[in-house]
C-alpha positions in Angstrom: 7.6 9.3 -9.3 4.7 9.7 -6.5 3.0 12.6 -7.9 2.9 10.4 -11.4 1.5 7.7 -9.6 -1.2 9.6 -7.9 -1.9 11.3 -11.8 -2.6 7.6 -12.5 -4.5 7.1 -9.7 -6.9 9.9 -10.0 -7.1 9.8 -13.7 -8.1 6.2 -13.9 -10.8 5.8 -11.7 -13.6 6.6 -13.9 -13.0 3.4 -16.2 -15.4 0.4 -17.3 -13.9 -2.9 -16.5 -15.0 -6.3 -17.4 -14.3 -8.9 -14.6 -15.0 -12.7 -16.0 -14.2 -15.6 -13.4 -14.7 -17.6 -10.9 -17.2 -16.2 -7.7 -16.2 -16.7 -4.2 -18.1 -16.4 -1.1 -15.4 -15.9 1.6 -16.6 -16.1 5.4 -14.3 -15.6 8.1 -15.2 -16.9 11.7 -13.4 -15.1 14.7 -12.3 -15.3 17.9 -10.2 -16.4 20.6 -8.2 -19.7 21.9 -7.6 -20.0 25.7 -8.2 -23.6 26.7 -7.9 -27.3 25.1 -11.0 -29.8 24.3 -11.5 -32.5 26.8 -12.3 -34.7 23.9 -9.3 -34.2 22.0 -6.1 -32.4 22.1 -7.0 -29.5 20.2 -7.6 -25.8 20.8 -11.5 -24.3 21.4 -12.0 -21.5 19.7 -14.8 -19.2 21.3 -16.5 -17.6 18.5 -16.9 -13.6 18.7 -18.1 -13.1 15.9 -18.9 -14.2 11.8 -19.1 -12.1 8.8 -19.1 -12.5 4.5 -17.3 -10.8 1.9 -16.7 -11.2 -1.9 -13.8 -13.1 -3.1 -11.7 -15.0 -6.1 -13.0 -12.8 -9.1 -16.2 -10.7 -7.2 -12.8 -10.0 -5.2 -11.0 -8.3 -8.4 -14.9 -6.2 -9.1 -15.1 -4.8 -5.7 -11.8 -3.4 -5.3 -12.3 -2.0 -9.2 -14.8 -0.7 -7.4 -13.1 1.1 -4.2 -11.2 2.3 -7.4 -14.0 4.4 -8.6 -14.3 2.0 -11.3 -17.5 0.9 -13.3 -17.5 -2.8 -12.8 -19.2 -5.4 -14.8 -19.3 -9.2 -13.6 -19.6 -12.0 -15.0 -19.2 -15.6 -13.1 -21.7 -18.5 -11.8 -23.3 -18.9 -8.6 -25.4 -22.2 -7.2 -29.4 -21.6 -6.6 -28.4 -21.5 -2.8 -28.3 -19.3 -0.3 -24.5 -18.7 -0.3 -25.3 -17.2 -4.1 -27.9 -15.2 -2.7 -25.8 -13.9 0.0 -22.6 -13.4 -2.4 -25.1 -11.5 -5.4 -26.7 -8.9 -1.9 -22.8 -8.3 -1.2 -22.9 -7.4 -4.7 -25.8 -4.8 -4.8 -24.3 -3.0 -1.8 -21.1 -2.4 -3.5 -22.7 -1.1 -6.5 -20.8 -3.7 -8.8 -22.8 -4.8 -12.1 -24.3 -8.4 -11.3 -26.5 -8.9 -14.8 -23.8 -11.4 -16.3 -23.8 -13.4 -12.6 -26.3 -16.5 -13.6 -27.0 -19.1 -11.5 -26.5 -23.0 -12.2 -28.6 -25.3 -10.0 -26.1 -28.0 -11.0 -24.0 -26.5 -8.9 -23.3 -24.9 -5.5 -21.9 -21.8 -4.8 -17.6 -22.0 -4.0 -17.6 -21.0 -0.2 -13.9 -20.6 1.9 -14.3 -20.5 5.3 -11.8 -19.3 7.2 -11.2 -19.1 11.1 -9.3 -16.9 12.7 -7.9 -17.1 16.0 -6.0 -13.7 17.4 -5.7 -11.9 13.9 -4.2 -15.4 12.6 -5.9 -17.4 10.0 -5.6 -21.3 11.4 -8.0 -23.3 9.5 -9.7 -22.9 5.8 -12.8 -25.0 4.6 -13.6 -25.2 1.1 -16.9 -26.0 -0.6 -16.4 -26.3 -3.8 -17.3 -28.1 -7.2 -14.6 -27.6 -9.9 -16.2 -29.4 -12.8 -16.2 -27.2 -15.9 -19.3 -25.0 -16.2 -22.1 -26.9 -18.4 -22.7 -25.7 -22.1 -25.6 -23.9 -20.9 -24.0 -21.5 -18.7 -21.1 -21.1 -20.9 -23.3 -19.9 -24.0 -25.0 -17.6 -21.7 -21.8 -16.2 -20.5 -20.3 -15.8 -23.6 -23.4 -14.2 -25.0 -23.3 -11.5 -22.1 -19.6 -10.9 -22.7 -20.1 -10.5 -26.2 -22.8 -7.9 -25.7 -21.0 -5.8 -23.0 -17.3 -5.5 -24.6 -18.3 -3.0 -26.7 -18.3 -0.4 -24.2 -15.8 -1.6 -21.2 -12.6 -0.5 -21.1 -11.1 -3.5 -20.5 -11.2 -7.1 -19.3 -9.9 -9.2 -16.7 -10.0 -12.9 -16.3 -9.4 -13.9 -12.8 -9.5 -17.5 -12.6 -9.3 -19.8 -9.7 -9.9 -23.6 -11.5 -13.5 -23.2 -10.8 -14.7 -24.2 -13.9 -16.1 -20.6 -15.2 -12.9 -19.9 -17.3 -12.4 -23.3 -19.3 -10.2 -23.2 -22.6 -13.7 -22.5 -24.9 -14.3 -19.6 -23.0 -11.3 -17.9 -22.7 -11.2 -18.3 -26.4 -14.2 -16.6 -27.0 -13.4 -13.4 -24.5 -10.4 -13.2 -27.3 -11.9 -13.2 -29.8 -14.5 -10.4 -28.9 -11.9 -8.5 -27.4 -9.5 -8.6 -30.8 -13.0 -7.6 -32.6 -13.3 -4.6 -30.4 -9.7 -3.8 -29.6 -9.8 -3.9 -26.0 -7.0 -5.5 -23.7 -7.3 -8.4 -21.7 -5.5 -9.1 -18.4 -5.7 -12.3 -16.4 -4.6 -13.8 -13.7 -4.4 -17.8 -14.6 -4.1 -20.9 -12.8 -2.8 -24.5 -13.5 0.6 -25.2 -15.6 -0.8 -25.3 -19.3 -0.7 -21.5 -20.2 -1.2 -22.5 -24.0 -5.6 -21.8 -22.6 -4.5 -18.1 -22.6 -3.6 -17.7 -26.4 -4.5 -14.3 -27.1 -4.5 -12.9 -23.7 -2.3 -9.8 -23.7 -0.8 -9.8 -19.9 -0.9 -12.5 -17.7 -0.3 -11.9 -13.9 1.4 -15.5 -12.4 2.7 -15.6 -8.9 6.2 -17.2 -8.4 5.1 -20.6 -7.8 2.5 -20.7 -10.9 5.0 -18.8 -12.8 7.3 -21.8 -11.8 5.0 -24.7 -12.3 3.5 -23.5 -15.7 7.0 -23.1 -17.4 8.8 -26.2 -15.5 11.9 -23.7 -14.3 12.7 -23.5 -10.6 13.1 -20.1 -9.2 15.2 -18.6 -7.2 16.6 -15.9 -8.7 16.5 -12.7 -11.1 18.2 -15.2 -13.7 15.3 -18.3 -13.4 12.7 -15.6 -13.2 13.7 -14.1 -16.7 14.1 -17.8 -18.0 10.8 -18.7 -16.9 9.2 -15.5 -18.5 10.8 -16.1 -21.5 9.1 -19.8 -21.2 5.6 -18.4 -20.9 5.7 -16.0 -23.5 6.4 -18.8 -26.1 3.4 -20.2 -24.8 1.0 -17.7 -24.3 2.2 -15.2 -27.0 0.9 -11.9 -25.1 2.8 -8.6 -24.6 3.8 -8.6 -21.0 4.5 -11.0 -17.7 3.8 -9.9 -14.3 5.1 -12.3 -11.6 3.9 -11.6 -8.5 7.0 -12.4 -5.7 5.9 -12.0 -2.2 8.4 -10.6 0.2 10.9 -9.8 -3.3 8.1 -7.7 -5.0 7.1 -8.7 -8.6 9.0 -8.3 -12.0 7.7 -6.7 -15.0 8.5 -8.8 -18.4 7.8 -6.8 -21.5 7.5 -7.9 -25.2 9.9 -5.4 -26.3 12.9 -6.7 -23.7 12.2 -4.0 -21.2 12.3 -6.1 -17.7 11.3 -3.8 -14.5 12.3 -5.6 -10.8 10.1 -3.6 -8.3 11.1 -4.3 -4.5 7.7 -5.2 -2.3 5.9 -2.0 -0.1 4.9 -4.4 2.4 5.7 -3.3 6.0 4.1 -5.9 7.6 2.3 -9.1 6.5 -0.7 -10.2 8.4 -2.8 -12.5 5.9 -2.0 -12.5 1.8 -5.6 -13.7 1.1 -6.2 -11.7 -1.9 -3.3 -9.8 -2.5 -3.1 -11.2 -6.1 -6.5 -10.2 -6.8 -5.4 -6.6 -6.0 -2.4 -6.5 -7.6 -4.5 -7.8 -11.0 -6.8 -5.1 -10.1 -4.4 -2.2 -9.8 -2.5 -3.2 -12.2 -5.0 -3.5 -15.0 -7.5 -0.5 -14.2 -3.9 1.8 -14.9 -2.8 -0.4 -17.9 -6.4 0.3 -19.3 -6.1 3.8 -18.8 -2.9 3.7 -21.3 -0.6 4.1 -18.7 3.1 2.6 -19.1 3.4 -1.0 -17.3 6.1 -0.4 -15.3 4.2 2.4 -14.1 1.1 0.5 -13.5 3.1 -2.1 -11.8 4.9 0.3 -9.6 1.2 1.3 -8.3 0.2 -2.0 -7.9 3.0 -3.4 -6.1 1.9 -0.4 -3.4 -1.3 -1.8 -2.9 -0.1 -5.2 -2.1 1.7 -3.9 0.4 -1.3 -1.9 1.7 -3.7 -5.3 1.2 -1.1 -8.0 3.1 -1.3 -6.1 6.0 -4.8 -6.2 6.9 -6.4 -9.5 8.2 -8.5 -11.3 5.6 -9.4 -10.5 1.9 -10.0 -6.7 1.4 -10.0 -4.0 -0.9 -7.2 -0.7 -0.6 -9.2 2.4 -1.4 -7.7 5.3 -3.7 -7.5 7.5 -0.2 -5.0 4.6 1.1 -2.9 4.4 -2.0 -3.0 8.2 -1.7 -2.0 8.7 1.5 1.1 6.4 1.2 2.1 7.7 -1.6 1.9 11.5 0.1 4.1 9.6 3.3 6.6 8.9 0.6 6.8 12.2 -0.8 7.4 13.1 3.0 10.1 10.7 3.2 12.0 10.9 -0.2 13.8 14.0 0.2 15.5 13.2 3.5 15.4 14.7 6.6 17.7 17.6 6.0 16.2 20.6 4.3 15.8 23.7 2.6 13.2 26.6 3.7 11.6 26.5 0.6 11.5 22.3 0.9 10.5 22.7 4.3 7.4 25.0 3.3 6.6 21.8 0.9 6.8 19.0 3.2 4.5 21.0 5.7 1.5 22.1 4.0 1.6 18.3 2.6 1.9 16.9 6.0 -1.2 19.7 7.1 -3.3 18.5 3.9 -3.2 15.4 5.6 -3.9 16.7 8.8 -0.8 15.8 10.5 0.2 17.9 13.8 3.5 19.8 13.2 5.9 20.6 16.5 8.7 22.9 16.3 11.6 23.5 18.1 14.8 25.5 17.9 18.4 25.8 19.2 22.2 25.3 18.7 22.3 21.6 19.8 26.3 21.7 20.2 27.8 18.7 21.6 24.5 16.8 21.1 24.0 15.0 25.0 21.3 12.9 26.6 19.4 16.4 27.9 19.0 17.2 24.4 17.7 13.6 23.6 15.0 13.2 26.1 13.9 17.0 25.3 13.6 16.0 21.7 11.2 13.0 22.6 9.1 15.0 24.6 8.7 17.4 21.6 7.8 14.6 19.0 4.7 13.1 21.3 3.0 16.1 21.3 2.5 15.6 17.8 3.3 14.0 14.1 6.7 15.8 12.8 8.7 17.3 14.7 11.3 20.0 12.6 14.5 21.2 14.5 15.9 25.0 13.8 18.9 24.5 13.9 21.2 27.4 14.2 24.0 27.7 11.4 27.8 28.5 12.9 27.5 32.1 12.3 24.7 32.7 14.5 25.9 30.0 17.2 29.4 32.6 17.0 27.1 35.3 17.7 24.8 33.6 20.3 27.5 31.6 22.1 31.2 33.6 21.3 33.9 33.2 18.6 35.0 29.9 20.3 31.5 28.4 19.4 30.2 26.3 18.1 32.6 22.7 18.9 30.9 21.1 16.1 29.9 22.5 12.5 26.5 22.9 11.1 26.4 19.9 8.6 27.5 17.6 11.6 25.1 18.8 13.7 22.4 18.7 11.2 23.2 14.8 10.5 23.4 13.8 14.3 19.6 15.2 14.8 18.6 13.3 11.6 20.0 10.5 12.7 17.6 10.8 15.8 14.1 8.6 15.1 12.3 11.5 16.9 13.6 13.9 14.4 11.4 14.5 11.6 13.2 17.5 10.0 16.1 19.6 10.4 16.8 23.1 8.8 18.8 25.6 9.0 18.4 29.2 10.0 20.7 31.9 10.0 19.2 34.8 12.0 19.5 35.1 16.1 15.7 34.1 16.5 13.7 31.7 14.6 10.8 34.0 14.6 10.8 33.8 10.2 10.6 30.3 10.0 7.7 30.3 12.5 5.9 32.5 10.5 6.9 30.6 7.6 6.0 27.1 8.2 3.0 27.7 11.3 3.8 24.9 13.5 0.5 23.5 15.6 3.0 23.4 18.7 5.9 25.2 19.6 8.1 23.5 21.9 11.2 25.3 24.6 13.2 23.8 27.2 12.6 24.2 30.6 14.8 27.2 31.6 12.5 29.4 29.4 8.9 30.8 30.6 6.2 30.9 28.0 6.9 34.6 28.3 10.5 34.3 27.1 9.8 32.3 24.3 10.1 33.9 20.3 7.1 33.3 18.3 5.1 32.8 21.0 2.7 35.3 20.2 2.6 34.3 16.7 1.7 30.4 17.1 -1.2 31.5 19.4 -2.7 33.9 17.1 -3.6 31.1 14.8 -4.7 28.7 17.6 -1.4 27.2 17.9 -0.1 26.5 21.4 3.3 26.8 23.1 5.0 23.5 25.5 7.8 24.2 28.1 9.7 20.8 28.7 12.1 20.5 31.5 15.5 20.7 31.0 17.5 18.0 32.9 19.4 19.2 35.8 23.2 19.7 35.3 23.7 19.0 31.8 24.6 21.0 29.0 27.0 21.7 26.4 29.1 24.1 28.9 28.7 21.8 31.6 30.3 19.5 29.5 33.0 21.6 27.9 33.6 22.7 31.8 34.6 18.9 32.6 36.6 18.3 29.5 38.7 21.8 30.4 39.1 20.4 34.3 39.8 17.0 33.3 42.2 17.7 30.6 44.0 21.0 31.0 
């Protein structure tokens, strides 16, 4: 599944994408609260410092853009300095701005936002949400009509602005039918009937449920309200967008697709919908299946919510977590030859690998706060773990007290236990050969000297850590009490 998201990824970054909308200027003022006003009862935040970025659809084109996308986009501005300011943010990103026209009728739409300790308290919006003029439109729909030819694809991100009124959309159809390209959007307000033609639509749960009338609060309501919106929009899919349940897939053909949300933590949602519309359409351009494209962009959501304010996830990021699920997927238990695999991907990524090795029989707090120690001195740590017929050998016919497979699923049950594999040879001098660790990691009642692949581990650069045992306790300490105790 990962690697076929990543093909997507890689494949699809190369794409020309129409973005038609409403243009945001976002600011975001930061800083601190420790004391109340003397003139009211009301925090004073002391400002540390300000700073712009693009959002509502100039949101959607600049993360096209982190994509690797060619981004063309088309919206209204006011003759102010907020325009001026938005259409510089513009250059810098390398983003298309021909079809951006400016309409001294109106100002640029500005959100404010202050944030006090990573936590958004207070938006201001300036704003004027009066239909564009018959001027601008005809100049938009001119541009649009020129450009279609040679994009990939459109998407209509619209915030009730006024840049995406019903005469408009209409007109984006109809090029786009003439030219067979798809159209995405993401819509607002509860009469859908506006996006006649569109092919997907990308609602969030509450516009999903205000546009068809349903309440939702279940699989069940979601379908029904789906269901509701194709009758009135008469596309070939239905993305809701769910917050902390993920989003659902609605196809044409029947196919429904529930996708659980990637979100670890959540620190702001400001523009996660813009990226999911973003993801989401530069795959579905691309020909990609939409569950598929849906699965990728349900990741990035995740990546987005947990960053403060509204931001773009870069192909790298998406990357990257997809490569930290690949290390996760196969469980902690392993092969040689999986192990090989999960460590050149964790050293592509330039993750430090630890190794240790032993019998771990009768798993006892000595062996716990050894195994800590190992993990900080870097990211994985993998455990050799001796199977019974080399503990026999090492330790007599009366060992070991527990069997491999136990043993194996107590240290993977430890959260400073990366890995575990077994080895069946008296040293674990193949597998350190095999997989390279950065550190190589023996307890306490070893000298550097003593320890097996020593000389190996430093010949690459690699380095060796002696941790202390801790006094008294060990398996035949404790088999030594159970005998006294007992017999």
């Amino acid at each position: 599944m990962n690697s076929r998201l990543k093909e997507i990824l890689l494949d699809s970054n190369k794409l020309k994408v129409m973005v038609v909308g409403d243009l945001i200027l976002d600011e975001y003022i930061w800083g601190n609260i420790d004391r109340i006003s003397p003139e009211a009862p009301v925090g004073v935040l002391e400002c540390r410092s300000e700073n712009s970025a693009l959002g509502g659809a100039a949101n959607v084109a600049n993360n096209l853009s982190s994509l690797g996308c060619e981004v063309y986009l088309v919206g209204a501005i006011g003759k102010d300095e907020k325009g001026k300011r938005l259409k510089r943010l513009l250059k810098k990103r390398g983003i298309n701005g021909e079809g951006v026209l400016e309409d001294p009728d109106r100002p640029t739409t500005n959100k404010i936002r202050i944030i006090a300790h990573s936590q958004q308290i207070l938006r201001i919006d300036k704003e004027d949400r009066r239909a564009a003029n018959d001027h601008i439109k005809g100049k938009l729909i001119h541009y649009i009509e020129k450009v279609i030819p040679d994009i990939d694809g459109v998407i209509c991100s619209d915030y009730g602005k006024g840049v995406l009124s019903r005469d408009v959309i209409s007109s984006i159809v109809k090029a786009a039918r003439k030219h067979r390209k798809m159209i995405i959007a993401d819509p607002k307000g509860s009469d859908y009937s506006k996006y006649k033609g569109v092919n997907i639509i990308t609602p969030n749960k509450k516009e999903a449920s205000e546009a068809s009338g349903i309440v939702i609060n279940n699989d069940e309501n979601i379908k029904d309200a789906a269901k509701k919106l194709f009758d009135v929009f008469n596309g070939n899919a239905v993305l809701v967008t769910r917050g902390a349940e993920g989003m659902s897939l609605f196809q044409g053909n029947g196919k429904v697709t529930h996708i659980p949300t990637e979100a670890k933590e959540v620190y702001d949602v400001s523009g996660a919908g813009d990226t999911v519309i973003s993801v989401f359409g530069m795959a579905a351009f691309a020909g990609y299946d939409l569950a598929d494209a849906a699965r990728l962009a349900n990741i990035a959501a995740g990546i987005e919510v947990g960053k403060v304010g509204t931001s773009v996830v870069t192909t790298e990021e998406m990357i990257h977590y997809l490569d930290e699920g690949e290390l996760r997927a196969k469980g902690k238990i392993l092969s040689y030859p999986e192990l090989r695999q999960i460590v050149s991907l964790a050293k592509n990524k330039k993750k430090k690998v630890v190794f240790t090795n032993g019998c771990f029989d009768l798993l006892h707090i000595g062996h716990i706060k050894y195994l800590r120690q190992a993990r900080s001195y870097g990211d994985l740590l993998i455990i050799g773990l001796n199977d019974d017929d080399s503990v026999r050998k090492l330790k007599g016919p009366k060992r070991p007290l527990i069997g491999q497979d136990e043993r194996a699923h107590l240290l993977a049950a430890l959260d400073c236990v990366d890995y575990v594999v077994l080895f069946s040879e008296l040293t674990p001098e193949r597998l350190i050969k095999g997989i390279k660790p950065d550190v190589l990691v023996k307890g306490g009642d070893y000298t550097k000297a003593e320890v097996v692949g020593r000389d190996v581990v430093e010949s690459y650069g690699g380095r060796v850590e002696i941790v202390p045992v801790v006094e008294g306790m060990s398996t035949s300490n404790i088999v030594k009490k159970i005998m006294e105790k007992y017999s």
